[in-house]
Backbone as a printed PyTorch tensor [residue, N CA C, xyz], in Angstrom:
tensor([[[ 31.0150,  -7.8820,  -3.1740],
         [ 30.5560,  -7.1970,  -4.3690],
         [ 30.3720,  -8.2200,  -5.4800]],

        [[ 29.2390,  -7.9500,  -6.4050],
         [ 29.0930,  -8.7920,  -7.3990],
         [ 30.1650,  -8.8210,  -8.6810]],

        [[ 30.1330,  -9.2780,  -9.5790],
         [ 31.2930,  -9.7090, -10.6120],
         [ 31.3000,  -8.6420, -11.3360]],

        [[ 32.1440,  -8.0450, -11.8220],
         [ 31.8590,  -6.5780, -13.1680],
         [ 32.3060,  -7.9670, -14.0760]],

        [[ 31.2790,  -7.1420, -15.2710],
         [ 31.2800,  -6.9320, -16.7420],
         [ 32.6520,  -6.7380, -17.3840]],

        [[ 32.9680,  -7.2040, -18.2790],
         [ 33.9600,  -6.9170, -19.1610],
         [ 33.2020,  -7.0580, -20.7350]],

        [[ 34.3520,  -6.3500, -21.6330],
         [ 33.7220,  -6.3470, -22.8790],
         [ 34.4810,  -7.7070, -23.3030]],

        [[ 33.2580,  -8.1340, -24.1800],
         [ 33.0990,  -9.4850, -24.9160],
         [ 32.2550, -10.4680, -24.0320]],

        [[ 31.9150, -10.5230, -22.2520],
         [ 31.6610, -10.6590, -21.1580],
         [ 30.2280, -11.4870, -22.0250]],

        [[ 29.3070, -12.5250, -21.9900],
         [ 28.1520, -12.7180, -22.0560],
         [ 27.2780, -11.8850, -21.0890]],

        [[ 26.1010, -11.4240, -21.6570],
         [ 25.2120, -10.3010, -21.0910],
         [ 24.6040, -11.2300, -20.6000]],

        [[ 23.7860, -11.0860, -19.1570],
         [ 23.0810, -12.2510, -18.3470],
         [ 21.8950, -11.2990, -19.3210]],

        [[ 20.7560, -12.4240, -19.4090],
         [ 19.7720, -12.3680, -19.4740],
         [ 18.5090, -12.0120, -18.2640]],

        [[ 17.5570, -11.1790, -19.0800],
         [ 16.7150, -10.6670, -18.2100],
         [ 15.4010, -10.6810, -18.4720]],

        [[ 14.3350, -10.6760, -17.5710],
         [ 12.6890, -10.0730, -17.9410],
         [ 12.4400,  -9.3090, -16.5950]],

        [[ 12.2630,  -8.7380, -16.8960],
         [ 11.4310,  -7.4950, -16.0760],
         [ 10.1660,  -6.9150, -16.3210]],

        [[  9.8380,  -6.2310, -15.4930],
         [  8.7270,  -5.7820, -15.5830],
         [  8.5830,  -3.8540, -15.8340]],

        [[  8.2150,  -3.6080, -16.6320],
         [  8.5220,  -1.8960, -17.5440],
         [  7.6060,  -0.9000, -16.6260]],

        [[  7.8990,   0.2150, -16.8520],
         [  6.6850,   0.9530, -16.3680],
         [  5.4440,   1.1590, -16.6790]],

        [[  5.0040,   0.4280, -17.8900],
         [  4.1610,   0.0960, -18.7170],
         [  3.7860,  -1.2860, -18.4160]],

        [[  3.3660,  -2.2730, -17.5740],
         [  3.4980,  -3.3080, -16.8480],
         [  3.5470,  -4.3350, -17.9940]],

        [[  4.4040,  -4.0620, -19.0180],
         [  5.0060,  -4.6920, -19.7630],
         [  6.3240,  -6.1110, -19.1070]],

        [[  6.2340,  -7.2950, -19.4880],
         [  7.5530,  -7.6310, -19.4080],
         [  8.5510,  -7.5590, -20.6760]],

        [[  9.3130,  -7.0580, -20.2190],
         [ 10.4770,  -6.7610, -21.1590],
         [ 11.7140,  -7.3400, -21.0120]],

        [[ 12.1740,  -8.7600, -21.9200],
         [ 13.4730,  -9.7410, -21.6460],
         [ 14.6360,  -8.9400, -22.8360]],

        [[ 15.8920,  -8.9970, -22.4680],
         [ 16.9750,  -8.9530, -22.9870],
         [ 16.7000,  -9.8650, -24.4140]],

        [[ 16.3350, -10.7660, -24.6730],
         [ 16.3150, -11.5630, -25.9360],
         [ 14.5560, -11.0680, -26.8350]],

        [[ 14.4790, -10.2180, -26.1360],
         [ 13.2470,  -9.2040, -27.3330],
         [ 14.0720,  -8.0620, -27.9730]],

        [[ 15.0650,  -8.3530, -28.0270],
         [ 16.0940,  -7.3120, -28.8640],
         [ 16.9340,  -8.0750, -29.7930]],

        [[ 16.5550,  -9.7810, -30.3840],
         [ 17.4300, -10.2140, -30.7480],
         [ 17.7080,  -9.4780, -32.2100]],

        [[ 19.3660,  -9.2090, -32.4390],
         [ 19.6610,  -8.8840, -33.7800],
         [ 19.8430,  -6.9850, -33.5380]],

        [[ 19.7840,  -6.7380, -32.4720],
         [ 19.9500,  -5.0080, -31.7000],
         [ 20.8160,  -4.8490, -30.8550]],

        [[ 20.7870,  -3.7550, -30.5440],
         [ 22.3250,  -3.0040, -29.8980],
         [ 20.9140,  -2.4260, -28.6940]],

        [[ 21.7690,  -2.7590, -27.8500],
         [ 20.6820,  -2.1910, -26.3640],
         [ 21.7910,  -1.1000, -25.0430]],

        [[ 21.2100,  -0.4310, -24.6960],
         [ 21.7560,   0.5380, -23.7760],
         [ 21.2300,   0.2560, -22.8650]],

        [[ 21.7120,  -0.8670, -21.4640],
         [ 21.3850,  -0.9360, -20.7860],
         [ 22.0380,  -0.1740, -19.6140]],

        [[ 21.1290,   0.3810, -18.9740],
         [ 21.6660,   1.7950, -17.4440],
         [ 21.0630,   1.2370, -16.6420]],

        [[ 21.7900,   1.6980, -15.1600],
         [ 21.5700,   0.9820, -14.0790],
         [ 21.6320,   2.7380, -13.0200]],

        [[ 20.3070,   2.8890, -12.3010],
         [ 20.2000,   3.8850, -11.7550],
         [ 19.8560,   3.6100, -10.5200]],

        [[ 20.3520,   4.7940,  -9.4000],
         [ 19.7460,   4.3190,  -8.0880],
         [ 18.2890,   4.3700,  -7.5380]],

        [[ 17.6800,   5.2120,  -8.0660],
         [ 15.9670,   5.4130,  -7.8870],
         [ 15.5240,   6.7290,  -8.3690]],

        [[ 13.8660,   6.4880,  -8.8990],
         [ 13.8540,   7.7090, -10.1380],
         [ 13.0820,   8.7250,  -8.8270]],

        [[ 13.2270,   9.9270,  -9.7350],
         [ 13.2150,  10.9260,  -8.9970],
         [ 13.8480,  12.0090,  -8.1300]],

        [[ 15.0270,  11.5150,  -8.2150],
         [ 16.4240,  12.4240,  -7.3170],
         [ 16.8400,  13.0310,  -8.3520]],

        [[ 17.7190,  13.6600,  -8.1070],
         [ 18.3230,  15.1760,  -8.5900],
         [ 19.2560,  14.2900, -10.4710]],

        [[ 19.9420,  13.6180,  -9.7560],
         [ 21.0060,  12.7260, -10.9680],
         [ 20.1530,  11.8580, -11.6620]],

        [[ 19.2530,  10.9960, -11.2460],
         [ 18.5610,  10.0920, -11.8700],
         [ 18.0840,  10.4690, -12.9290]],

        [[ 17.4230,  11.6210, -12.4620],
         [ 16.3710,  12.7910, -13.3200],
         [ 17.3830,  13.3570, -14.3830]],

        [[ 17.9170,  13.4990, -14.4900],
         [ 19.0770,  14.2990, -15.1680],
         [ 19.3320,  13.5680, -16.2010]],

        [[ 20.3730,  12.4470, -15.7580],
         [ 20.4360,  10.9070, -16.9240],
         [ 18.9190,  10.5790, -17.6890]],

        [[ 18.5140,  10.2690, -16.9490],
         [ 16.9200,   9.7350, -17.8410],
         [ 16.3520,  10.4970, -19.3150]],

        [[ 16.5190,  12.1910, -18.3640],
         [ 16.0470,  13.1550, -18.9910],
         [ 16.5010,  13.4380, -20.2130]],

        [[ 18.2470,  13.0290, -19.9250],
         [ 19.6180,  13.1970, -21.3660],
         [ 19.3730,  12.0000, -22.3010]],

        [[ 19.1300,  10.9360, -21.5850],
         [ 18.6790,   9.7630, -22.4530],
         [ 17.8310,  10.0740, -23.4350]],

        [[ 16.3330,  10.0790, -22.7290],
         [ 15.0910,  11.1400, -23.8990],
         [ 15.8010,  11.7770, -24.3780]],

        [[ 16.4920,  12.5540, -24.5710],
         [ 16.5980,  13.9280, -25.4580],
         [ 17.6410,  13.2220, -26.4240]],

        [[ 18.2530,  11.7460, -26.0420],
         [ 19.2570,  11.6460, -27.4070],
         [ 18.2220,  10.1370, -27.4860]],

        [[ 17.6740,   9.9490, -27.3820],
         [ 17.0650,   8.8160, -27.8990],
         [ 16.6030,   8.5280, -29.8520]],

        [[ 16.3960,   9.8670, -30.0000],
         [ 16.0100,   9.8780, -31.4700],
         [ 17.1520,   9.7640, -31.7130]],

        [[ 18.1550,   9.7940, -31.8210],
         [ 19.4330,  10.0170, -32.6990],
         [ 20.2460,   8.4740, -32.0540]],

        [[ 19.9760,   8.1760, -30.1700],
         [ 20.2250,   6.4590, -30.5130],
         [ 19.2900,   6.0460, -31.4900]],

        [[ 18.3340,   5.7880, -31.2710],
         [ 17.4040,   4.9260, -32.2600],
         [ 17.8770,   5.2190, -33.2370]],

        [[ 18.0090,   6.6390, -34.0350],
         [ 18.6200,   5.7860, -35.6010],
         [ 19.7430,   5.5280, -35.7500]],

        [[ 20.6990,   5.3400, -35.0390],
         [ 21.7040,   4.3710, -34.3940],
         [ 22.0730,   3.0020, -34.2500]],

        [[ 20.4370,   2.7950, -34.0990],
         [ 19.9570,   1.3630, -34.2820],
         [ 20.1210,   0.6420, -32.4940]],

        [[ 20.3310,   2.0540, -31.4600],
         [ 19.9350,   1.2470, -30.6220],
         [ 18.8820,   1.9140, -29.8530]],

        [[ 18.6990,   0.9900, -28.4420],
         [ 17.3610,   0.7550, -27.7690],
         [ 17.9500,   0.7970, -26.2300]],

        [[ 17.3390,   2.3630, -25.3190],
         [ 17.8990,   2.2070, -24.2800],
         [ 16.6080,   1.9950, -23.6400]],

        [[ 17.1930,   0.8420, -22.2510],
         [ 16.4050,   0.4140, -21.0880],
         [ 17.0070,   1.1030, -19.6970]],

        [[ 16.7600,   1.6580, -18.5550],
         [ 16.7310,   2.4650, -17.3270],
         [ 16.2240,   1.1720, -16.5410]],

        [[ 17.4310,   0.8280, -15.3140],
         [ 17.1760,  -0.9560, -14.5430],
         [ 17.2480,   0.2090, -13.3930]],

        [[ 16.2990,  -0.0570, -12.2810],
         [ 16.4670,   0.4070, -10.9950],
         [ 15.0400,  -0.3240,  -9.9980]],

        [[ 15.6670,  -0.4660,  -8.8990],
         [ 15.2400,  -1.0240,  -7.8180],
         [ 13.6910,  -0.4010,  -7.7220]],

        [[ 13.4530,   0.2720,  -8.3100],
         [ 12.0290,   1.5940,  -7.6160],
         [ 11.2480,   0.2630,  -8.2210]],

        [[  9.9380,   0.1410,  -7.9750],
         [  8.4870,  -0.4230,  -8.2190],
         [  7.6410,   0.2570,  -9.1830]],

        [[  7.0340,  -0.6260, -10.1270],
         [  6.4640,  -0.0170, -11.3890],
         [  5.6600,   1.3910, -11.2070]],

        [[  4.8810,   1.2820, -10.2400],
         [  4.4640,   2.2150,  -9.7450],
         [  5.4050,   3.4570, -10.1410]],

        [[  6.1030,   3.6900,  -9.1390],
         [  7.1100,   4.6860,  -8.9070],
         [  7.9270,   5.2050, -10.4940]],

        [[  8.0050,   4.2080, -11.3350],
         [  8.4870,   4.3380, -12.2590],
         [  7.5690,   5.1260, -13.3950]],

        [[  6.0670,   4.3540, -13.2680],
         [  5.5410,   5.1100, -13.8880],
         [  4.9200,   6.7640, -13.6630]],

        [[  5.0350,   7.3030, -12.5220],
         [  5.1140,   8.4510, -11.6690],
         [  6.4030,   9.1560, -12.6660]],

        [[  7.2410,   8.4980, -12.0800],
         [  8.5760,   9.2190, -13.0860],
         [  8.6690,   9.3730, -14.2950]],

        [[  7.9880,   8.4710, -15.1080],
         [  7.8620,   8.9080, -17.0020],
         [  6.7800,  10.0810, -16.7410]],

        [[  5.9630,  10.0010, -16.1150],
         [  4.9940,  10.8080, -16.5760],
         [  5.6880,  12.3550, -15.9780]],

        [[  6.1620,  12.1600, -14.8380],
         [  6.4540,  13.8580, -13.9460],
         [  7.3270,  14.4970, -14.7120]],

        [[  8.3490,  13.8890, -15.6000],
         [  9.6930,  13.8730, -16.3230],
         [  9.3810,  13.7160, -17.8250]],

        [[  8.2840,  13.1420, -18.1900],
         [  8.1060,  13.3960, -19.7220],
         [  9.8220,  12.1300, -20.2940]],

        [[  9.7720,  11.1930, -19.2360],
         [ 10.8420,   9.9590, -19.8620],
         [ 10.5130,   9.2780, -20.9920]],

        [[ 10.7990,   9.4240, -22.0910],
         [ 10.3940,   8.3860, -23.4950],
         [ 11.0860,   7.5180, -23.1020]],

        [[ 12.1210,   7.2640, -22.5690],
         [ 12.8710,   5.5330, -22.7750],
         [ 11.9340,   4.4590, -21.9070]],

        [[ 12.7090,   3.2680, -22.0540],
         [ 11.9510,   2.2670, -21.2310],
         [ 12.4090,   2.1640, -20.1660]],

        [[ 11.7850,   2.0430, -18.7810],
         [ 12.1830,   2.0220, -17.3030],
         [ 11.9020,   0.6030, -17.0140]],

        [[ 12.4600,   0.0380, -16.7030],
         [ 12.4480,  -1.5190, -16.0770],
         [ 12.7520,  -1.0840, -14.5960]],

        [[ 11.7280,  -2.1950, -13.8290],
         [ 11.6240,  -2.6750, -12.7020],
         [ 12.5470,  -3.5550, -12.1340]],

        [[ 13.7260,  -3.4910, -11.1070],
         [ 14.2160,  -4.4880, -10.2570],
         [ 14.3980,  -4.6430,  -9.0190]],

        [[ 13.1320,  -4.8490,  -8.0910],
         [ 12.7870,  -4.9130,  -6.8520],
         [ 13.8690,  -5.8350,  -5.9180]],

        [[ 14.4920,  -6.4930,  -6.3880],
         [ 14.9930,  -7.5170,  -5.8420],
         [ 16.9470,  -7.1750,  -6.2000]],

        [[ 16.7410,  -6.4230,  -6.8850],
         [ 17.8520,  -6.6570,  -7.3350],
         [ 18.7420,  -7.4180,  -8.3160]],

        [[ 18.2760,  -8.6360,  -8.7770],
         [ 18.5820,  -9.6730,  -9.0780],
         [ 19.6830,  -9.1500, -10.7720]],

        [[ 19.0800,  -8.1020, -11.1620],
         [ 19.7680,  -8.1720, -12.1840],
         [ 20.8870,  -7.1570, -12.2700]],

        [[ 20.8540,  -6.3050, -11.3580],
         [ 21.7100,  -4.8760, -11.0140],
         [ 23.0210,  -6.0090, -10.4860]],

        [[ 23.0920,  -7.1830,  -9.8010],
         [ 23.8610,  -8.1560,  -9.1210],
         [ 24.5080,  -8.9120,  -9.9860]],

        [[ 24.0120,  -9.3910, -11.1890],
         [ 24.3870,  -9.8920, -12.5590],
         [ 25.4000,  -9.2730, -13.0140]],

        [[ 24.5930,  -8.0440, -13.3310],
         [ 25.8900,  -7.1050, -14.0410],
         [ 26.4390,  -6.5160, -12.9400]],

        [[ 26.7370,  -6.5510, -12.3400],
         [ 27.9540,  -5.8160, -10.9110],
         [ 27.9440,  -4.6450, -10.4530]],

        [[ 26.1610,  -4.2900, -10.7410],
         [ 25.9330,  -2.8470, -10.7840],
         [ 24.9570,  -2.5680,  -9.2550]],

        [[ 25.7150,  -3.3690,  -8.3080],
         [ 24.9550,  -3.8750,  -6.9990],
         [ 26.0230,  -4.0830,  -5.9230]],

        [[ 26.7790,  -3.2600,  -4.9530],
         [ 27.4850,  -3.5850,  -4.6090],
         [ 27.9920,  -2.6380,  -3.0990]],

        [[ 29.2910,  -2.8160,  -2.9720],
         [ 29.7690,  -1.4330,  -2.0060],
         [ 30.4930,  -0.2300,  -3.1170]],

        [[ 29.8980,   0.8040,  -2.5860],
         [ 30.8010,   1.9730,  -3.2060],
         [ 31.2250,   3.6350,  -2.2280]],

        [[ 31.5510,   3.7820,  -2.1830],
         [ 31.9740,   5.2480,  -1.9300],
         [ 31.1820,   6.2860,  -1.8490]],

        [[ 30.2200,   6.8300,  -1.0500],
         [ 29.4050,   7.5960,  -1.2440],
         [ 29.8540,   8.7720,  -0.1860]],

        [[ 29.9360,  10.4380,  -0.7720],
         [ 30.9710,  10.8590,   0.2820],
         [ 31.5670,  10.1600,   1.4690]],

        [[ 32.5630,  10.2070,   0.7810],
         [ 33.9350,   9.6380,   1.4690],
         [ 33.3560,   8.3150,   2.3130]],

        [[ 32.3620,   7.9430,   2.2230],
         [ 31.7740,   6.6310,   3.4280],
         [ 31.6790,   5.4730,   2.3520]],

        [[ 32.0850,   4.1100,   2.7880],
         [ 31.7270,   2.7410,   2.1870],
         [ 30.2450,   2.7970,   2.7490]],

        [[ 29.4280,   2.3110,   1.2740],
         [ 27.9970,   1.6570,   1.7380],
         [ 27.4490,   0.8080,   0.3270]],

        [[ 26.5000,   0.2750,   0.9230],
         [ 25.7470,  -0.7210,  -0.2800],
         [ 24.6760,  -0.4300,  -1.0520]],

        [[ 24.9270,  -0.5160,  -2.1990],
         [ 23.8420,   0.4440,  -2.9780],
         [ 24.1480,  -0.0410,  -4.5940]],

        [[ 23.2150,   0.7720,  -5.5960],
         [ 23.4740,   0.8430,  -7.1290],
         [ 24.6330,   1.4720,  -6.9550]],

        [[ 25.6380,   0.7120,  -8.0510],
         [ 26.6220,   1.3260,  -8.8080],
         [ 26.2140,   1.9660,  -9.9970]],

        [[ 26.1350,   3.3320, -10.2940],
         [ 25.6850,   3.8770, -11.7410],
         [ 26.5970,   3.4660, -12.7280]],

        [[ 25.9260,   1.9620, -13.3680],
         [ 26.6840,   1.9090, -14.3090],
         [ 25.4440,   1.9120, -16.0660]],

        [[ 26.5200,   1.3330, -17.0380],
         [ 25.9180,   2.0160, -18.5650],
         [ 26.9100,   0.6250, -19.0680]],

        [[ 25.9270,  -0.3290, -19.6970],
         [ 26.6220,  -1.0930, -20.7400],
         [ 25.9990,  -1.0590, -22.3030]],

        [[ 26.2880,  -1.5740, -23.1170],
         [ 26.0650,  -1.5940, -24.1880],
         [ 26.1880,  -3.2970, -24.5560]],

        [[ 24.6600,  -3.7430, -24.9160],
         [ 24.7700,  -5.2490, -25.9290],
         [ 24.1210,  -5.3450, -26.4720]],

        [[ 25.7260,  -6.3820, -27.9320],
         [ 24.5960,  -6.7340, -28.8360],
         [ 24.0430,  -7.7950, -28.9050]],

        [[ 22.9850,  -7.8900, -29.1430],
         [ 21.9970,  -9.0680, -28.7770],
         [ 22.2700,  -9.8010, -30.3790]],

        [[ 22.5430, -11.2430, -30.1850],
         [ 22.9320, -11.6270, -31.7280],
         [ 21.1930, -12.0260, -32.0570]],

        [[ 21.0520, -12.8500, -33.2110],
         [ 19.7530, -13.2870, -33.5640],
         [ 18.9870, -13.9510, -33.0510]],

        [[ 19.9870, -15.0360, -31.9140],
         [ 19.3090, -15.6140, -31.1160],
         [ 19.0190, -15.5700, -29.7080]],

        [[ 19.2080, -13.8240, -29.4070],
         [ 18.5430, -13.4570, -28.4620],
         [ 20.0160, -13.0660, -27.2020]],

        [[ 20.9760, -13.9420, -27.8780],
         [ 22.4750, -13.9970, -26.6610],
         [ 22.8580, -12.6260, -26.6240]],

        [[ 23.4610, -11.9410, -25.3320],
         [ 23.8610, -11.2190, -25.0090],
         [ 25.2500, -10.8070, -25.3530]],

        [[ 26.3200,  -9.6580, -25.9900],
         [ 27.4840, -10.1220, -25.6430],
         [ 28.0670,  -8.2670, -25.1770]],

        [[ 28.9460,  -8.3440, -24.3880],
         [ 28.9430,  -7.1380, -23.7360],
         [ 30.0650,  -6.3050, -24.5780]],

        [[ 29.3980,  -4.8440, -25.1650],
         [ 30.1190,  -4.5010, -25.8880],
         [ 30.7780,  -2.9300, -25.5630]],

        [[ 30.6350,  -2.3630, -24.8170],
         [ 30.8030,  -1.3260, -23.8690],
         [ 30.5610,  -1.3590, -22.0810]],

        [[ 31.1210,  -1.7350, -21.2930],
         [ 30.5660,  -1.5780, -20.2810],
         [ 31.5950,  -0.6820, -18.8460]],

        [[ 30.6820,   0.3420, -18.5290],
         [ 30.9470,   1.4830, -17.5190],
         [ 30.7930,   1.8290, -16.2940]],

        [[ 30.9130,   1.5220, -15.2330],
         [ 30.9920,   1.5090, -13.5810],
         [ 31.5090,   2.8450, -13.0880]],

        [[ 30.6340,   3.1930, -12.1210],
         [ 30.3740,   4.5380, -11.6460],
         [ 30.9500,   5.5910, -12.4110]],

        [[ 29.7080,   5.6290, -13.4910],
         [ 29.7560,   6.7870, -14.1010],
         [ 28.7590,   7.9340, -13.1390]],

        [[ 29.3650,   9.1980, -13.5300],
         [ 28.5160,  10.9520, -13.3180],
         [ 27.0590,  11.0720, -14.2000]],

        [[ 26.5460,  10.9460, -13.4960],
         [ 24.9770,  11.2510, -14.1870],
         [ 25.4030,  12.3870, -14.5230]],

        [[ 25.7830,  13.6960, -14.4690],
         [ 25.8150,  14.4020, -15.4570],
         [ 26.8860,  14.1700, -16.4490]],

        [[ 26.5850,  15.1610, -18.2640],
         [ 27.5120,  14.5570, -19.0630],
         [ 27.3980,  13.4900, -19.6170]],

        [[ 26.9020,  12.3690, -18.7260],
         [ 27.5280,  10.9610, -18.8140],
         [ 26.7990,  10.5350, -20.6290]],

        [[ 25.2100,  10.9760, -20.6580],
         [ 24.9770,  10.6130, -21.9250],
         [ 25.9210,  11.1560, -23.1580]],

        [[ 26.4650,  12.6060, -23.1780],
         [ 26.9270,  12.9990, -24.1740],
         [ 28.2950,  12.6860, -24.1680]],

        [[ 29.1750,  11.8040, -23.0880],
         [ 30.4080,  11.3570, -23.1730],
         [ 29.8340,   9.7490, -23.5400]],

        [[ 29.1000,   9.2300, -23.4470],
         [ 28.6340,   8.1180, -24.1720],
         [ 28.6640,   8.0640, -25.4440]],

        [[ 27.5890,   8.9560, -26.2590],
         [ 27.4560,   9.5590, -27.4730],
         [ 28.5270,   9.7550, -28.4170]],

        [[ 29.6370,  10.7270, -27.3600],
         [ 31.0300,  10.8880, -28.2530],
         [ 32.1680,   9.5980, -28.4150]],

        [[ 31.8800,   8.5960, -27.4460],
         [ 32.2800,   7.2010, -27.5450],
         [ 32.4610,   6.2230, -28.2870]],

        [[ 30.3780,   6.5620, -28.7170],
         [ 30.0370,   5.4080, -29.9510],
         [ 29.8520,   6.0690, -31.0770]],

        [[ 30.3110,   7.3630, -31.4420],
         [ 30.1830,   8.2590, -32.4200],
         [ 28.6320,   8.2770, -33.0130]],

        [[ 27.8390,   8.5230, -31.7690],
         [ 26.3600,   8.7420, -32.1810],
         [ 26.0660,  10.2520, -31.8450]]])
């Protein structure tokens, strides 16, 4: 299993590719608070759910002053299928490879009824990106419940 996150932890840096075939790096937030989520693939029952709770508190993160990103293995394609079927306002990043779900430790073995297997860990961190783009980890959450999970977030950071 890859390394978990701790708070104060340096946030690895990232660019990806959005559903908007945007690239989108971790240090285009310098001087912001970012909600980064880590999902197993859009379109299932939970994915849909989280994404969906995200949109619906996104106005109230944003004036919060933060900025959530959705990291999952699916292909831009697929992603952009999912903003549109789902009406997703947040940003969906692309990670085909994995590479960054492995960073943050959100890539690993877990428990899936009662069976060990390898897969996304649903996790939810929070960083603030200082001015010069550095990461530093200021909330971070490993197998969280897609349901709830946004509004026990919310009541967390008192947003």
């Amino acid at each position: 299993m890859s390394t978990r996150l701790d708070v104060g932890s340096t946030a690895p840096t990232f660019t990806l590719t959005s559903a908007s075939g945007d690239q989108v790096s971790l240090s285009d937030f310098a001087g912001q608070r970012v909600i980064v989520y880590f999902y197993p693939a859009a379109m299932t029952p939970g994915c849909t759910t989280q994404a969906v709770d995200f949109t619906a508190a996104e106005p109230d993160l944003s004036g919060a002053g933060l900025k959530v990103l959705g990291l999952s293995p699916d292909p831009v394609d697929k992603l952009q299928k999912f903003q549109q079927k789902e009406h997703i306002a947040i940003e969906l990043l692309s990670d085909p490879d994995k590479a960054v779900h492995n960073a943050y430790g959100a890539y690993g073995t877990k428990k899936l009824y009662g069976k060990e297997v390898e897969g996304v860990i649903r996790s939810t961190f929070i960083v603030d990106v200082d001015d010069s783009g550095v990461g530093t980890i200021a909330v971070a959450q490993y197998n969280v419940k897609a349901t709830g999970h946004v509004d026990r977030l919310r009541k967390q950071i008192g947003v």
